[in-house]
C-alpha positions as CSV (number, residue, x, y, z in Angstrom):
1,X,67.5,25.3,106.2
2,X,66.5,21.5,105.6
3,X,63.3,22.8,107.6
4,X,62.4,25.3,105.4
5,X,62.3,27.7,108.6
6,X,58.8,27.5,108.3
7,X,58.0,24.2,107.1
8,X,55.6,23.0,110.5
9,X,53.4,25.8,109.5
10,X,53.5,25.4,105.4
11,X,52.8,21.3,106.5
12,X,49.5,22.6,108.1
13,X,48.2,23.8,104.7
14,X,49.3,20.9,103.0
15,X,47.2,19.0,105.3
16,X,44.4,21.0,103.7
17,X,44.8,20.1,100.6
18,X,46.7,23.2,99.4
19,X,49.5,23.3,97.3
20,X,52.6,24.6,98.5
21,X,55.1,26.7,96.5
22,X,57.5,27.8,98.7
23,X,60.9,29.4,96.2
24,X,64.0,30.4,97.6
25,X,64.9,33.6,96.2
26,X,67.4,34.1,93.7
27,X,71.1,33.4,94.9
28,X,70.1,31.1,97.6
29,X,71.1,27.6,97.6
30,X,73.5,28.4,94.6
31,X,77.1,30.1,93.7
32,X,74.4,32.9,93.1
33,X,74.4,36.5,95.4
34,X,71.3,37.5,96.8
35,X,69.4,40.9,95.8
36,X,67.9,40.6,100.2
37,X,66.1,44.1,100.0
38,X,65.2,44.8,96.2
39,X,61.7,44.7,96.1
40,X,61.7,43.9,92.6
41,X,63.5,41.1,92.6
42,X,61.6,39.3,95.6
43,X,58.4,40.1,93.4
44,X,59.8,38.6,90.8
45,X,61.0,35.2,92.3
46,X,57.4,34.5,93.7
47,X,56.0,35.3,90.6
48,X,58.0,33.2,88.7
49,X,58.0,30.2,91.5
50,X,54.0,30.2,90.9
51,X,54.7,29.9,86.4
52,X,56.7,27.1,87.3
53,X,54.7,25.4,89.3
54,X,52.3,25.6,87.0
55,X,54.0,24.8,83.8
56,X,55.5,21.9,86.4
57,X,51.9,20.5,87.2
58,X,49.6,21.2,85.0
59,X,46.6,20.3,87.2
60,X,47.0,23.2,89.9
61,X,44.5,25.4,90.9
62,X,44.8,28.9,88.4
63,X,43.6,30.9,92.3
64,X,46.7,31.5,94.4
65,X,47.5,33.3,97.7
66,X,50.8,34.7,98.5
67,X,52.0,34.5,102.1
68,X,55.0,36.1,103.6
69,X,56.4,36.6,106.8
70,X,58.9,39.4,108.0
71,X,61.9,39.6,105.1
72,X,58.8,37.2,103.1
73,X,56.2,40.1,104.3
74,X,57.9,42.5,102.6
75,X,57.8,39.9,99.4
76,X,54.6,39.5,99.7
77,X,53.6,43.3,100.0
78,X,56.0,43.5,96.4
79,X,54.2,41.0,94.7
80,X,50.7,43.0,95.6
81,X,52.2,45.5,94.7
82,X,53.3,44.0,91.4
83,X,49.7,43.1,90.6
84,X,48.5,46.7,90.2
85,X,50.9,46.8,87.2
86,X,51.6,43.6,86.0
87,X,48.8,41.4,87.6
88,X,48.8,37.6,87.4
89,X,45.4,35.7,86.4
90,X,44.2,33.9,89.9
91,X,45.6,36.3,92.3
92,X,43.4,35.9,95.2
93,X,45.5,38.3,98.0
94,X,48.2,38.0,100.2
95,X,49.0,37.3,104.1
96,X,51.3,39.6,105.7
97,X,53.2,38.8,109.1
98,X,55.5,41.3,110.4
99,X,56.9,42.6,107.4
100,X,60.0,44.5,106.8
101,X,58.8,46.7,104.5
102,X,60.1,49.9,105.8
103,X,63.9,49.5,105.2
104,X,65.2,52.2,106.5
105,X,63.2,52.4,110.2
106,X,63.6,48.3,109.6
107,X,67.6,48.6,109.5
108,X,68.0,51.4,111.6
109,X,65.7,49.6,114.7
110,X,67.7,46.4,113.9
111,X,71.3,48.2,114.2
112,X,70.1,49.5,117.7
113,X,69.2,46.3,119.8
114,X,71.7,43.9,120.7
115,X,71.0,40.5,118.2
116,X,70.2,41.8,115.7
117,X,73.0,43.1,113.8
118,X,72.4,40.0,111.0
119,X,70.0,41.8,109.8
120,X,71.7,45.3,108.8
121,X,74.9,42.7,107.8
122,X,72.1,40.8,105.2
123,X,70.9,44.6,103.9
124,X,74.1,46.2,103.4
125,X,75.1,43.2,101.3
126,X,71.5,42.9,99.5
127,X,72.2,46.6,99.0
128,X,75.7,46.0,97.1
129,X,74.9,42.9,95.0
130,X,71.3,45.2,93.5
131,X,74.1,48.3,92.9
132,X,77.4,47.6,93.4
133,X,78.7,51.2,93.9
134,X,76.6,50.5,97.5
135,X,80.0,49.7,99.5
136,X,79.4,48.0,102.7
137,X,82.7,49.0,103.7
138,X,81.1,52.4,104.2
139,X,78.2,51.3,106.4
140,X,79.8,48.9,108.2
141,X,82.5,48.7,110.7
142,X,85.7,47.0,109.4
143,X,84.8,44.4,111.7
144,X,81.4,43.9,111.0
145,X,82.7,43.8,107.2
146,X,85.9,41.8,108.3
147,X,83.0,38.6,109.1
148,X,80.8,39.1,106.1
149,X,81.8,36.2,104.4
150,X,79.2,34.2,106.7
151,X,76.3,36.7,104.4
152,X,77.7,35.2,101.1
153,X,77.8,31.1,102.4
154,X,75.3,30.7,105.8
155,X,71.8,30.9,106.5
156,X,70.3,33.3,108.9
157,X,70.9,30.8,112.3
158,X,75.1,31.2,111.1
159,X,74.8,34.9,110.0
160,X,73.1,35.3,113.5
161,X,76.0,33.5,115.4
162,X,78.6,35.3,113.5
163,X,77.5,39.0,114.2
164,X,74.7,38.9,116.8
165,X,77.3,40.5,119.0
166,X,77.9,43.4,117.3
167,X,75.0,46.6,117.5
168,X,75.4,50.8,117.5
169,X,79.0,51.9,116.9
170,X,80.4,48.5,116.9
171,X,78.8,47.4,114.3
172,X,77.7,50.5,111.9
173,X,79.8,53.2,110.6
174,X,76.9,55.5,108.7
175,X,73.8,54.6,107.7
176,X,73.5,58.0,106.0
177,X,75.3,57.1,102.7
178,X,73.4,58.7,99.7
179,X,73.3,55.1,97.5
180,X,72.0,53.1,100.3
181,X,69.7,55.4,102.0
182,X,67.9,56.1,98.3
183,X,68.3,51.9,98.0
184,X,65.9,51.4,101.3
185,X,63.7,53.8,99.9
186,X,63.1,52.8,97.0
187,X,62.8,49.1,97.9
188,X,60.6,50.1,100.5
189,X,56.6,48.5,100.6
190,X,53.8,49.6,102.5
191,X,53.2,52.6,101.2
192,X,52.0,52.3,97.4
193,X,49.0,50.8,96.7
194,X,48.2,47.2,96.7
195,X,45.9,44.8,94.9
196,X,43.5,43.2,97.8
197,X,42.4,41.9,99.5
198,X,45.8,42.0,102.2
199,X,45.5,40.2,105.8
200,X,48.3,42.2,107.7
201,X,49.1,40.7,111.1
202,X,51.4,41.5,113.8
203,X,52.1,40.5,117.4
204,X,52.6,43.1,120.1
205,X,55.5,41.7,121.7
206,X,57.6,41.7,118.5
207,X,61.2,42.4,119.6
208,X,62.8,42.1,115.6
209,X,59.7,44.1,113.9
210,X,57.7,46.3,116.1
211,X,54.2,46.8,116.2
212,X,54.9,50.6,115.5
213,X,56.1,50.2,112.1
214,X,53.3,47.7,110.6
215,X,50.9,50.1,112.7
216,X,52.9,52.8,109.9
217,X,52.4,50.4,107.2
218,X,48.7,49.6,107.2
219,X,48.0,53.5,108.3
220,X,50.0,54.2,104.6
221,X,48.0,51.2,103.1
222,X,44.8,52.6,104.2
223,X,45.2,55.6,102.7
224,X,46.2,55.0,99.5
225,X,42.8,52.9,99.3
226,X,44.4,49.7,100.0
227,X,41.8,46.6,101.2
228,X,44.1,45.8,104.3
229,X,42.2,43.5,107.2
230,X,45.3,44.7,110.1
231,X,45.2,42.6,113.4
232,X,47.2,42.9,116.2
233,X,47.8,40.0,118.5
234,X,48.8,40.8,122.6
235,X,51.8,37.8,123.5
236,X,52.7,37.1,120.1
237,X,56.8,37.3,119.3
238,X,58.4,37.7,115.8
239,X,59.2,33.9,115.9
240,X,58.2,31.0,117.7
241,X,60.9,29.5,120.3
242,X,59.6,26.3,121.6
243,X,59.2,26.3,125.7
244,X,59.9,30.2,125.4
245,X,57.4,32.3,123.2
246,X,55.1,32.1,120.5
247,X,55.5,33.6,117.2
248,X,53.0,35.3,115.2
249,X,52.5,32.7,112.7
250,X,51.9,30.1,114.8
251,X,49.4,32.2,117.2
252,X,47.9,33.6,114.4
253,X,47.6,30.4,112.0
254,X,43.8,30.0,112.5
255,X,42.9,33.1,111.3
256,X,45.9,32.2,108.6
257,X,44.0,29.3,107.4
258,X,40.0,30.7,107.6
259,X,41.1,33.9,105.6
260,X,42.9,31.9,103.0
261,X,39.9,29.4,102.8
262,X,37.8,32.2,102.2
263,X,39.7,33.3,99.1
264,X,39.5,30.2,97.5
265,X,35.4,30.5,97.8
266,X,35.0,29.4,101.3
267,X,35.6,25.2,101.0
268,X,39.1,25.1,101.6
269,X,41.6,23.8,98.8
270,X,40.4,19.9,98.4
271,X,41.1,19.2,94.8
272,X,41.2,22.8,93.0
C-alpha cells in the first residue's frame, strides 16, 4: 500500500524527530511467499530491518522501540519475546495495539463474523508456505481456496474484496487439522515471557480483535512476570475509517508518543 497503511500515524513520529524503520516482512513486495503467522519469522524481519538501518546510517540512535499493531502486534510481542533469548543492544520496549497473538481464538473469531474471512484466507496460506504439508485445501472450502490467488499477489484492501463474503461453512471446511492447529500454537505470543517494558492497548469496540482476547493476553503476560502497562480505550475500533470510527492508534497516539518519549529518557528523539 503506497500509504504504508499506517503511514499518517508513522509521519507523526517523524515529526518528532524519530527515525522510522518500518520493513515489510519477508515475501512482500517480491516474487517471495509470506510466512503471515510464524512468529519467528516476523521477529526476525524487524530485527533485521533495525541492522540495516543501522549499518544503512550509521548516525542512528543505538535505543529503539518496536511498535506493532494487530498482525504487527503480534510481531511486536515476537520480537519481545525474541529479546529474552537473543536480545538486541538498545532495546528500549515495545507498543502493542490489538495484537493477534492468539492464533487459534484469532482465526477461529475471524472465521465466524461476516468480513472477515481475509484473515483465515492470509493464515491458512502463512500456515502452508512455514510447512508446506499444512494444505489449505483441507481448511478451506474449495471456494474459498478456488480465490486464493488474490493471498499470493494483493494487499489486504484486495484480499478483503475478494473473500469478505465468505464466513462459517462457506468459507472453512475444518479448522481442526493436526498441522495447522499445532502451527497456531506454536506461533502463538502472549503467553511466554517478554523483555519490558510492553505498552499493550486496545479499544473496546474492536470488531476484528476483541477486547476479550488482549484482556487473555496481558492476564498470561502478567503472570509470567511480564512488565505490561494494559489500557483499554471505550469508542476505539480496530482501524480508523474517516467520517465513521476511530481506530485505536489514532485515539490512542498520545499516550503512543508520551510512553515512547519516555523510553528514550524523557526529551523526545531530537537528534539521538
Amino acid at each position: 500500500m503506497r500509504d504504508l497503511y499506517h503511514g499518517d500515524q508513522m509521519a507523526r513520529f517523524l515529526g518528532r524527530g524519530y527515525a522510522v524503520i518500518a520493513p515489510d516482512y519477508a515475501g512482500l513486495g517480491t516474487d517471495g511467499r509470506h510466512a503471515l503467522g510464524d512468529k519467528v519469522a516476523a521477529a526476525d524481519d524487524v530485527v533485521n530491518s533495525v541492522r540495516a538501518a543501522r549499518q544503512g546510517v550509521p548516525g542512528l540512535s543505538r535505543r529503539w522501540v518496536v511498535w506493532g499493531h494487530s498482525q504487527g502486534g503480534g510481531a511486536a510481542l515476537a520480537v519481545a519475546e525474541r529479546q529474552v533469548r537473543r536480545p538486541v543492544d538498545g532495546y528500549r520496549g515495545a507498543v502493542v495495539t490489538s495484537p493477534a497473538a492468539l492464533l487459534r481464538e484469532t482465526v477461529g473469531y475471524a472465521a465466524s463474523r461476516p468480513g472477515l474471512g481475509a484473515f483465515v484466507a492470509l493464515v491458512a496460506s502463512g500456515a502452508h508456505v512455514s510447512d508446506p504439508r499444512i494444505d489449505p485445501a483441507r481448511l478451506l472450502t474449495a471456494e474459498a481456496v478456488g480465490r486464493l490467488g488474490s493471498v499470493r499477489s494483493g494487499c489486504l484492501g484486495v484480499v478483503s474484496a475478494v473473500l469478505g463474503d465468505l464466513s462459517g461453512p462457506g468459507l472453512v471446511r475444518s479448522l481442526d487439522e493436526p498441522r495447522f492447529v499445532r502451527f497456531l500454537k506454536a506461533n502463538s505470543v502472549g503467553t511466554e515471557r517478554v523483555a519490558g517494558p510492553v505498552l499493550l492497548l486496545q479499544g473496546q469496540a474492536d470488531s476484528v480483535i476483541p477486547v476479550w482476547m488482549t484482556d487473555r493476553v496481558a492476564r498470561a503476560l502478567r503472570g509470567n512476570g511480564s512488565a505490561v502497562d494494559y489500557r483499554t480505550y471505550p469508542g476505539l475500533e480496530h482501524d480508523t475509517y474517516p467520517g465513521r470510527v476511530v481506530g485505536i492508534d489514532d485515539g490512542a497516539m498520545g499516550d503512543i508518543l508520551a510512553w515512547v518519549a519516555r523510553r528514550f529518557g524523557g526529551r523526545g528523539a531530537g537528534r539521538t
